[in-house]
Each structure stands twice: as structure tokens, then as C-alpha cells.
C-alpha positions as a LaTeX table, in Angstrom:
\begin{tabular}{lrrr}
\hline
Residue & $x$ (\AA) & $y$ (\AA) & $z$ (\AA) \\
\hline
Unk1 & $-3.40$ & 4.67 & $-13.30$ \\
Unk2 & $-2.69$ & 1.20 & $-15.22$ \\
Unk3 & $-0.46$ & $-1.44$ & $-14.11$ \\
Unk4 & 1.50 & $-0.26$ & $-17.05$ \\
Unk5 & 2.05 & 3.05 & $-15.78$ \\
Unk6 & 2.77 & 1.77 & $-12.62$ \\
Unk7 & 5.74 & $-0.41$ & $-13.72$ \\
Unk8 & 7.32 & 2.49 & $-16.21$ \\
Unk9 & 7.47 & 4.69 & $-12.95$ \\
Unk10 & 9.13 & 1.85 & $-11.15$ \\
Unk11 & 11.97 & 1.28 & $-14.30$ \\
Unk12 & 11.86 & 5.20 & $-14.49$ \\
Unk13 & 12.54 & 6.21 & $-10.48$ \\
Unk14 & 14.42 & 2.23 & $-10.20$ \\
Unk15 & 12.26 & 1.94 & $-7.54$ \\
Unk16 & 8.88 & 0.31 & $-5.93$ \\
Unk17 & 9.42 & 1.88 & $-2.80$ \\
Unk18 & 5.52 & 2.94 & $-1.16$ \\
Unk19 & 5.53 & 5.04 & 1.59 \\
Unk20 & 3.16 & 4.86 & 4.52 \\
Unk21 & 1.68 & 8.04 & 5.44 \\
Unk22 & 0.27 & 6.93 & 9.06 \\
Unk23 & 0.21 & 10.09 & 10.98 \\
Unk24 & 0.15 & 10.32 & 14.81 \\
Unk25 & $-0.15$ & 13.14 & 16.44 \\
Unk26 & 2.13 & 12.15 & 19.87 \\
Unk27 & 4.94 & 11.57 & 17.17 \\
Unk28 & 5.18 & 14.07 & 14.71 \\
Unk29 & 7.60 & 17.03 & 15.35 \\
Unk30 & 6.32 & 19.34 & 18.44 \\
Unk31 & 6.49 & 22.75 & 16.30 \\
Unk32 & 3.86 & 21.03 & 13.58 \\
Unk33 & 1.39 & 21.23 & 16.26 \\
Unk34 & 1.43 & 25.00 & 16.54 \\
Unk35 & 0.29 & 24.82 & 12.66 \\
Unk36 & $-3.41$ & 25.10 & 11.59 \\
Unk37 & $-2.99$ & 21.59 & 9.52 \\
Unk38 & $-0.21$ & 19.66 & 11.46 \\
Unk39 & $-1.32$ & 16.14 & 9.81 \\
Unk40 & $-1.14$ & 17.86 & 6.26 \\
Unk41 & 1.88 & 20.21 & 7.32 \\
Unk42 & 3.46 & 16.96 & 7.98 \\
Unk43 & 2.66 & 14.95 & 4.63 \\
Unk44 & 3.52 & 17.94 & 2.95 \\
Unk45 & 6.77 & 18.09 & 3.94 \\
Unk46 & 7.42 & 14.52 & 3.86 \\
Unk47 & 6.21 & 14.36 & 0.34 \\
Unk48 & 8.25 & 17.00 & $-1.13$ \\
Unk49 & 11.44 & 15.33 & 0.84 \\
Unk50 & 10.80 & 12.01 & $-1.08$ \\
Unk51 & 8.18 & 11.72 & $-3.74$ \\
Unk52 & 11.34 & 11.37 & $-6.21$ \\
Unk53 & 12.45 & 7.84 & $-4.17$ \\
Unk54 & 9.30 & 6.19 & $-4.37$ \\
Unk55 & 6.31 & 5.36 & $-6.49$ \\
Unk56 & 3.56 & 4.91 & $-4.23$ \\
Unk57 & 2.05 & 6.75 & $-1.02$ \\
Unk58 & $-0.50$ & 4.56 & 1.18 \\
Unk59 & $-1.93$ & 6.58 & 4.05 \\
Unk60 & $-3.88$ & 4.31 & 6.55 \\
Unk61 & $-7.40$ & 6.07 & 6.43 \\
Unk62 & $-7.64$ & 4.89 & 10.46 \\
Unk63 & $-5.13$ & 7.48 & 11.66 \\
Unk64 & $-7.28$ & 9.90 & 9.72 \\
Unk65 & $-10.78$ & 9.40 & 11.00 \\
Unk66 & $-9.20$ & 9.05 & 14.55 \\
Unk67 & $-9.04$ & 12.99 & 14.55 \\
Unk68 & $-12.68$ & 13.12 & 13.39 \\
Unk69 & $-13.40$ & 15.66 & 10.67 \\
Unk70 & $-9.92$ & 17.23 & 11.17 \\
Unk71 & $-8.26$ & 14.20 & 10.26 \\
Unk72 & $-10.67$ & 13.32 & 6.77 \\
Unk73 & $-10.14$ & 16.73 & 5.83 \\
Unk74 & $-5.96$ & 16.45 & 6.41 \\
Unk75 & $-6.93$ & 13.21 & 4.02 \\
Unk76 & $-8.33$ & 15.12 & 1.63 \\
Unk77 & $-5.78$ & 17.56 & 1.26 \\
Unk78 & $-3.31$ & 14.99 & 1.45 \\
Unk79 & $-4.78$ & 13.12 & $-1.58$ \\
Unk80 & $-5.35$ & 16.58 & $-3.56$ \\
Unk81 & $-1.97$ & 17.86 & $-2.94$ \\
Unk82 & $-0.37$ & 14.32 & $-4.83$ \\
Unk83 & $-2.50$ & 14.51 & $-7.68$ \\
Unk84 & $-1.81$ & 18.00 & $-8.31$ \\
Unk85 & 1.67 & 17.68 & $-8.04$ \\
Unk86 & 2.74 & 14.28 & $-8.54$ \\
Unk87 & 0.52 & 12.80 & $-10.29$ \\
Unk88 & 2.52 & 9.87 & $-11.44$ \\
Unk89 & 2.49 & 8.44 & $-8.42$ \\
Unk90 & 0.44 & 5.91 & $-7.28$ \\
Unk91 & $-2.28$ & 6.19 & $-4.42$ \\
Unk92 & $-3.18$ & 3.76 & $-1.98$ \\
Unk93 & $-6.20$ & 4.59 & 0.04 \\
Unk94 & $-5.34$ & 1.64 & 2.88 \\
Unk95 & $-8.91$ & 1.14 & 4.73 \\
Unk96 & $-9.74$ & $-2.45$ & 4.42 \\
Unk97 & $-13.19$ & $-2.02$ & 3.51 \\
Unk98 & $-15.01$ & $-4.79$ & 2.33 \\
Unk99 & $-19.51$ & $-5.18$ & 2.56 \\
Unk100 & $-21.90$ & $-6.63$ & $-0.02$ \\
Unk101 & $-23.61$ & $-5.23$ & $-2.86$ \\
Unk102 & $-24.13$ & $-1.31$ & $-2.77$ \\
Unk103 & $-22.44$ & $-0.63$ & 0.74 \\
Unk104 & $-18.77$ & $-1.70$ & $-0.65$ \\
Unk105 & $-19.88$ & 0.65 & $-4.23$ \\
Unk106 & $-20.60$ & 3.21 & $-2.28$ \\
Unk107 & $-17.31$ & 2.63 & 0.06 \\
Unk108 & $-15.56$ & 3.09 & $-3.85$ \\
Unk109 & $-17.14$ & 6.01 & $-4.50$ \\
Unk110 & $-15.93$ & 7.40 & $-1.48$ \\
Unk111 & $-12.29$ & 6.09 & $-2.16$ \\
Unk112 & $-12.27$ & 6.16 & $-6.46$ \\
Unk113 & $-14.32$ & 9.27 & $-7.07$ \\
Unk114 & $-14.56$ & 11.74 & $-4.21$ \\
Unk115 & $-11.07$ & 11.26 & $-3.11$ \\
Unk116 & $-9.66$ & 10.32 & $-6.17$ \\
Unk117 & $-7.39$ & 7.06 & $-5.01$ \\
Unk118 & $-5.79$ & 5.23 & $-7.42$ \\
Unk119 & $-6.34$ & 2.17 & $-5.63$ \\
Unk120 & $-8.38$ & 0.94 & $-2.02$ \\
Unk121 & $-7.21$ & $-2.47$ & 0.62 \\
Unk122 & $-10.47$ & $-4.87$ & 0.85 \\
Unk123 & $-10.99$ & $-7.55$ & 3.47 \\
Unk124 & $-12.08$ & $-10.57$ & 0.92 \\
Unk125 & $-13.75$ & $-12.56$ & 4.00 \\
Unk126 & $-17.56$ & $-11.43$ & 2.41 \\
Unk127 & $-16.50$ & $-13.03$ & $-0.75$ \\
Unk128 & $-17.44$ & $-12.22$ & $-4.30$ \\
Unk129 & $-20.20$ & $-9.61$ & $-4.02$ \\
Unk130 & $-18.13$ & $-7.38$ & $-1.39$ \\
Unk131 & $-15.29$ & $-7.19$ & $-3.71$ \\
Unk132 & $-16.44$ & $-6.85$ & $-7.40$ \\
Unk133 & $-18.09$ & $-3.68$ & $-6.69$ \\
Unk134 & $-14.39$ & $-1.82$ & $-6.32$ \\
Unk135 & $-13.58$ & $-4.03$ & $-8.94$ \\
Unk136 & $-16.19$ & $-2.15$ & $-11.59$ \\
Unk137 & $-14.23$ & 1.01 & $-11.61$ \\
Unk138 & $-12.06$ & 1.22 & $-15.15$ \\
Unk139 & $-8.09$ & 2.22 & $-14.03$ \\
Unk140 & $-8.70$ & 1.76 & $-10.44$ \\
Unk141 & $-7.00$ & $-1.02$ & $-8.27$ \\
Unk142 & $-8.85$ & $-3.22$ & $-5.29$ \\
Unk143 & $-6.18$ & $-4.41$ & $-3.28$ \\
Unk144 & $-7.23$ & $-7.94$ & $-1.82$ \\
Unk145 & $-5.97$ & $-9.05$ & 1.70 \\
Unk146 & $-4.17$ & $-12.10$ & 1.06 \\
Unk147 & $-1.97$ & $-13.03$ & 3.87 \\
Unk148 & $-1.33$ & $-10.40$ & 5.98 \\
Unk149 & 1.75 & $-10.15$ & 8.31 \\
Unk150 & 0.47 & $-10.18$ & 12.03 \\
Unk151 & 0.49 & $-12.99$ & 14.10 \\
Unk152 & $-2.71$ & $-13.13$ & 14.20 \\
Unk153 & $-2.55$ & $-14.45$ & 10.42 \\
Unk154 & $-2.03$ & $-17.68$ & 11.41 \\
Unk155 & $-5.25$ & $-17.92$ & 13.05 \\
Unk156 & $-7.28$ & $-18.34$ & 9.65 \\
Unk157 & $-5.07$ & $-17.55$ & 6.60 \\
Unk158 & $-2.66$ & $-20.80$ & 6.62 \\
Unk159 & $-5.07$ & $-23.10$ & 7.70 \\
Unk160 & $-5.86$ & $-26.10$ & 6.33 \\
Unk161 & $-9.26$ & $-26.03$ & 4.32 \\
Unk162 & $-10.28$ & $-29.47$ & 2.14 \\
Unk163 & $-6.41$ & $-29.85$ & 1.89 \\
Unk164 & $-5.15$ & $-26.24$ & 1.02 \\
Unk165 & $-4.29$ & $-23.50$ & 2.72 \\
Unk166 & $-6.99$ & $-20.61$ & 2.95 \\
Unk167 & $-5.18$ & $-17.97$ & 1.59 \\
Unk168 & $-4.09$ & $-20.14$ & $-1.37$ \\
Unk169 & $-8.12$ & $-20.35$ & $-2.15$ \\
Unk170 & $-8.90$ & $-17.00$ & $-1.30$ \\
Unk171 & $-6.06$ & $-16.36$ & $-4.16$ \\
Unk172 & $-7.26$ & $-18.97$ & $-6.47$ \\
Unk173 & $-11.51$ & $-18.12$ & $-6.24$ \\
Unk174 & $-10.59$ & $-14.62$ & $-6.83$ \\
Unk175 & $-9.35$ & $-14.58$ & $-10.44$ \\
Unk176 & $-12.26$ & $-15.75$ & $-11.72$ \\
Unk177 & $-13.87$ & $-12.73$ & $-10.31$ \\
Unk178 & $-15.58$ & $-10.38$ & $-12.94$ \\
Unk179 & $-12.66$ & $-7.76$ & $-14.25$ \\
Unk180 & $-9.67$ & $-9.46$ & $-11.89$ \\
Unk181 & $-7.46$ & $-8.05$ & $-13.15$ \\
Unk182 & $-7.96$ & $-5.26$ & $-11.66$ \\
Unk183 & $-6.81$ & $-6.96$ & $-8.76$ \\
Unk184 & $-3.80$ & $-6.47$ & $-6.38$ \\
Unk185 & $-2.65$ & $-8.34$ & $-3.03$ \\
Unk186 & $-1.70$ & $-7.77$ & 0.45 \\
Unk187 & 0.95 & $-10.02$ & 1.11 \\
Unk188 & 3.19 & $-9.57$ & 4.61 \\
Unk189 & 6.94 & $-9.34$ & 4.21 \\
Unk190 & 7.17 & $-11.36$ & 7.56 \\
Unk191 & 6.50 & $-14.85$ & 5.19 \\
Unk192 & 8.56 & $-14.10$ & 2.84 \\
Unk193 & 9.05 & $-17.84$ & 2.65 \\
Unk194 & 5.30 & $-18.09$ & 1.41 \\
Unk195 & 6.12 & $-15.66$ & $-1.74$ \\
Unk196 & 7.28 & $-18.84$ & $-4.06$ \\
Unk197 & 3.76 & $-20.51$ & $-3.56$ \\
Unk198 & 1.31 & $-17.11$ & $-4.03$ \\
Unk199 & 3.51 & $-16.89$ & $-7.25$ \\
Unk200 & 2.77 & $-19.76$ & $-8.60$ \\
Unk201 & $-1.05$ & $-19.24$ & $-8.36$ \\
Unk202 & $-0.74$ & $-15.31$ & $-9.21$ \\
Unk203 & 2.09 & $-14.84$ & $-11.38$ \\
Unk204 & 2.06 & $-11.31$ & $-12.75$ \\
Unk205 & $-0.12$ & $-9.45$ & $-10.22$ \\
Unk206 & 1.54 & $-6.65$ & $-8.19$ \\
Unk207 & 1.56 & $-7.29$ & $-4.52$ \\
Unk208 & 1.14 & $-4.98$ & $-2.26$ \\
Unk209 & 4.08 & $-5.97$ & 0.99 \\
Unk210 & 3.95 & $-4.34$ & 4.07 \\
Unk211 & 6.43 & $-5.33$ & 7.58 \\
Unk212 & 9.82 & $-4.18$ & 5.50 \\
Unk213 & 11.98 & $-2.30$ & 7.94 \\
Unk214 & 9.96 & $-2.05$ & 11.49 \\
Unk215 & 8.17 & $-5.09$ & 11.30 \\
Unk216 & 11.29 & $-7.00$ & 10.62 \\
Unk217 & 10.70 & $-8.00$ & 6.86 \\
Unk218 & 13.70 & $-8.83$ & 4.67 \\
Unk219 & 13.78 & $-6.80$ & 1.48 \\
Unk220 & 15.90 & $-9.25$ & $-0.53$ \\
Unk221 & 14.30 & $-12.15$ & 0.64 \\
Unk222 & 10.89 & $-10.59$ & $-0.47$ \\
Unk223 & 12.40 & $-9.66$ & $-3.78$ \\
Unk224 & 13.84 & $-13.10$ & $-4.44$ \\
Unk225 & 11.04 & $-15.07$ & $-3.78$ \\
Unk226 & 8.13 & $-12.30$ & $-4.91$ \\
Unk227 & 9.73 & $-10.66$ & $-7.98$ \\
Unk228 & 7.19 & $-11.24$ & $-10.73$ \\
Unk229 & 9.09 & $-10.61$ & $-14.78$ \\
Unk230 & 7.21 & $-7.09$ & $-14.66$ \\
Unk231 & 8.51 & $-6.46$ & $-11.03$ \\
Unk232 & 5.12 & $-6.71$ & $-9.31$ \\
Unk233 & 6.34 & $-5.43$ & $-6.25$ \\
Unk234 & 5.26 & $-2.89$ & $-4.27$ \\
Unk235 & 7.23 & $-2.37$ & $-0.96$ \\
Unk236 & 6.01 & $-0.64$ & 1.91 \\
Unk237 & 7.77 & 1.05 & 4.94 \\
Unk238 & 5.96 & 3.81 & 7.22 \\
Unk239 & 7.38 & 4.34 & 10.94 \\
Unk240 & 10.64 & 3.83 & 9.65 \\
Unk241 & 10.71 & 6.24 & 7.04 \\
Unk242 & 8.27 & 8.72 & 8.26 \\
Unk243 & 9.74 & 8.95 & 12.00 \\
Unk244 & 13.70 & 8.77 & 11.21 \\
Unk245 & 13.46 & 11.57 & 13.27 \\
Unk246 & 11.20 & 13.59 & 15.93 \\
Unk247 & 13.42 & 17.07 & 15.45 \\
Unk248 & 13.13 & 20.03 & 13.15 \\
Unk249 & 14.60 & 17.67 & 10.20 \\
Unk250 & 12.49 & 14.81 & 10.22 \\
Unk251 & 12.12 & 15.25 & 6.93 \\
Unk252 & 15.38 & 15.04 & 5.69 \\
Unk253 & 15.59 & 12.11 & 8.10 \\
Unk254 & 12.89 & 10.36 & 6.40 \\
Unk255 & 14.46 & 11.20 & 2.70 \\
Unk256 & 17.44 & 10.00 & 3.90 \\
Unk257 & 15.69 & 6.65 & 4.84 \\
Unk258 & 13.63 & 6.30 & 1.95 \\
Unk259 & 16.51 & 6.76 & $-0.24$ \\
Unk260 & 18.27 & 3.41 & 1.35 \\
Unk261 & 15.64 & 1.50 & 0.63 \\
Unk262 & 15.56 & 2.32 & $-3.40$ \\
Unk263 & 19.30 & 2.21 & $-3.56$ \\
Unk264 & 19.02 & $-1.53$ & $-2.48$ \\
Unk265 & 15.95 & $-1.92$ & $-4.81$ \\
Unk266 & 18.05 & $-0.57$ & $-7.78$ \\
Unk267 & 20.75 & $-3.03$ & $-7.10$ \\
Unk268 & 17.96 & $-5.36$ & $-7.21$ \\
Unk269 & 16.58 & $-4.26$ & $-10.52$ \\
Unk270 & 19.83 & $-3.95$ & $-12.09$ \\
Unk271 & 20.88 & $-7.25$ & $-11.34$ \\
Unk272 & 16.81 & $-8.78$ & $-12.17$ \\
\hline
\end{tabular}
């Protein structure tokens, strides 16, 4: 999917809602686990309950491989079951890779080809030759950790390097990375006061913003300071979307949640 195609589905739903698909086990409904596939049963039926509110699906692969090959397979069918029926939406394989030379190709193989992803997180902390090798793949997406929204951010991100901040230089070195702009960012909704100065070094480039909604992230805030002319925006929310509720109509729950969140981002595009 293009960047292009990405923003027409955002002016078409009038929304840039993503929606974490982190599945755990101890929270999902109780009668899911009685089902052959309860991680899949579970996407499923939080899919069909929302894919019309949102543009974007990012399951975290780590909730996956922590069920072994039960889990990679629920993956699998997870990714399979959006691109056969919703295949305008975009796909966010969220598994931080990031290795030199052929280990981070073959880590985009795994993520571009086999699974079919539209796009894959990277940790940029390798530098250059663990990130242009997801960058080589034509109408795929490497999203770049820029600064992230833990706490424990602080301990390298905003520090001080030769006068500027790291995360400002791990911005700036990056576009003149071979085919960046195929690039995307990770950028924590928990500094939304930060958004005015990653703008000014990457203008147009969609960022990726996780910690709306459970993590205590401001929506408007993020939009006011973030909003690129194209949007540029992607907002994340998982837990509280995907476990509104732990009863027989957590999906409805989660709909219900979802849809909140892109009536306040069509205010926000109607009034852009």
C-alpha cells in the first residue's frame, strides 16, 4: 500500500484510527478459550466489529510468539484473514526488529513476503545497514522508532548529543537513507509537546503514535501539534479498544470504543 492510499482511506473512513491487536490469553472472553483458535476467534470478531472505524490494524508480534507455534500461526491467520477481506486497510506488523545486513532482509522477508505486512517497527540503534534492508522493498513501510513513549525514553532519546537531542539526529541521519521515503515513525503520544519539533525536521511523513487512551495520551493535543497537510497521523489505541469489555459482547464494546475515537478524529478533520 502507498502513502497515497493510505491517506484516501483516512479522507474516505474520516479516520486514522489503528487498532492494536495485542492478544492475551488471561483477558480475552472465557468462552473463546473453549474454541480451537481463541487468539484468531478473537481478532476475528474484533475485526468484523470495527474494520469500518479505522484504517490500520498493528498486532504486537510478542503476544504472538509468546504462545509458541500456536500463537505465529493465530498471526498468520490474522494477517490472511485482513487481506482477504479488507484489504484496504493498512497492516502493521509491530516487532521492532532491527540487525545488519542480511539478518534484518531476511527479518523483511519474514514480515513483507511470507506474511504479507504492509509495513514492520525497526529499532534504528544499529544504524544505516540494519534499516535499509526493510527499506528495499517497493510499497512496503519500515516504521523507525523515534521517540517512544515509556519512561524509559528519557534515558537515551532526549539526551543531549554535540548539542541536539538524539532523537532529533536519529530523525535527521535517516532521510538521507537510500529510498526514505519509505520511511515512517514511532512517535509516543505521552510528548505530545515534542510533536512541533519532529515536524519541523520530518514534515510530511506519517507517524506512527501509540499511548492514546490507556497510556494517558491526549488525542487533540497530538493532532494539533503532529497534524502534517496530508494528515500523517496514525493513532493507535489497543487495551482500550480491544478490552472495553471481558463479557460475551466485548466486541461490540470495543466497536463502541473505537467508534469514539474517529468521531473526535472527524471533528478534527473537518475542522483541519
Amino acid at each position: 500500500m502507498t502513502t497515497q492510499q493510505l491517506t484516501e482511506q483516512i479522507i474516505k473512513k474520516k479516520s486514522f484510527l489503528c487498532i492494536g491487536l495485542d492478544v492475551d490469553l488471561n483477558k480475552i472472553p472465557q468462552h473463546l478459550l473453549q474454541t480451537e483458535d481463541p487468539i484468531f476467534e478473537f481478532n476475528k470478531a474484533i475485526i468484523d466489529a470495527t474494520h469500518h472505524l479505522c484504517v490500520a490494524y498493528k498486532p504486537n508480534t510478542a503476544f504472538y510468539e509468546a504462545y509458541g507455534l500456536k500463537g505465529w500461526k493465530a498471526l498468520e491467520k490474522t494477517i490472511n484473514y485482513l487481506n482477504d477481506n479488507h484489504p484496504d486497510i493498512f497492516t502493521i506488523a509491530d516487532a521492532k526488529r532491527g540487525d545488519i545486513g542480511n539478518t534484518s532482509t531476511m527479518y523483511a522477508k519474514a514480515f513483507f513476503e511470507d506474511l504479507a505486512f504492509d509495513s514492520v517497527t525497526v529499532a534504528p540503534y544499529m544504524g544505516k545497514d540494519s534499516v535499509e534492508p526493510f527499506l528495499a522493498f517497493k510499497d512496503k513501510h519500515t516504521i523507525m522508532l523515534a521517540l517512544t513513549s515509556n519512561q524509559g525514553a528519557f534515558d537515551f532519546q532526549t539526551k543531549q548529543v554535540e548539542g541536539k537531542e538524539l532523537y532529533k539526529q536519529v530523525l535527521e541521519t535517516s532521510k538521507n537513507w537510500k529510498n526514505s521515503e519509505n520511511l515512517m515513525y514511532v512517535v509516543g503520544a505521552t510528548k505530545a509537546e515534542y510533536f512541533a519539533e519532529i515536524r519541523k525536521i520530518v514534515p510530511n511523513s506519517f507517524l506512527l503514535v501509540p499511548g492514546v487512551g490507556a497510556q494517558g495520551g491526549n488525542l487533540q493535543e497530538v493532532c494539533k501539534y503532529g497534524m502534517s497537510k496530508n494528515v500523517g497521523l496514525l493513532i493507535n489505541s489497543s487495551r482500550g479498544i480491544i478490552y472495553a469489555s471481558s463479557n460475551d459482547d466485548f466486541a461490540q464494546a470495543a466497536a463502541a470504543k473505537a467508534e469514539d475515537l474517529q468521531q473526535q478524529m472527524e471533528v478534527v478533520l473537518n475542522n483541519k
